[in-house]
N, C-alpha and C positions, 0 to 999 in steps of 0.2 A: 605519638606513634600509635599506628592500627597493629591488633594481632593480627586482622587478614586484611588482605584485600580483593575485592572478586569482580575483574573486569570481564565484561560481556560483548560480546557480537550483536547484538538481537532484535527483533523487529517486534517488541514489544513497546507500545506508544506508550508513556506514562500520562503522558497527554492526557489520555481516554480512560485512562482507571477504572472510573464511572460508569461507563457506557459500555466497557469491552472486558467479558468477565474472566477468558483466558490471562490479561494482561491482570486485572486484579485479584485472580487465584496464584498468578505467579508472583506477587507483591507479598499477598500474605506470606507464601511459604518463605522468600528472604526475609521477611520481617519479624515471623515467628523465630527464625534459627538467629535473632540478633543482626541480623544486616542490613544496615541502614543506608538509604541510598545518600549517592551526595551531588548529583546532578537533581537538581528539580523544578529549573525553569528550559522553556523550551531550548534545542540547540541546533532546531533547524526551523525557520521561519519564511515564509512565504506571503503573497497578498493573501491566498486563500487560507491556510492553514498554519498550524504549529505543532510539533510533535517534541518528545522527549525520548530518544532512542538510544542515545548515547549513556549508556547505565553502566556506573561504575558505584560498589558498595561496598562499605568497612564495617568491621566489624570490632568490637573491643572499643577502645579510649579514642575516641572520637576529635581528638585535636590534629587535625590532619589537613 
């Protein structure tokens, strides 16, 4: 069981971490305050592209 859990709307690509510094300064600040994401392979796929927008993160005991 999670003490939180913090589901998100957002058009932040996890995809792009790397490349896109808004999407990796928003990473650090969940990942500094403990919140771990738990989607981390793409969830939208394409011929061209793959992204990771669907961001949902817990926090605490991580058996979830």
């Amino acid at each position: 069981m999670c003490d939180q859990i913090l589901a998100t709307d957002q058009n932040f690509d996890f995809a792009k971490i790397n490349t896109q510094t808004n999407t990796s300064d928003l990473f650090d600040i969940f990942y500094s305050r403990n919140f771990i994401p738990t989607i981390t392979k793409p969830t939208r796929i394409t011929p061209s592209s793959t992204t990771i927008i669907d961001n949902i993160y817990v926090k605490g005991n991580n058996n979830f």
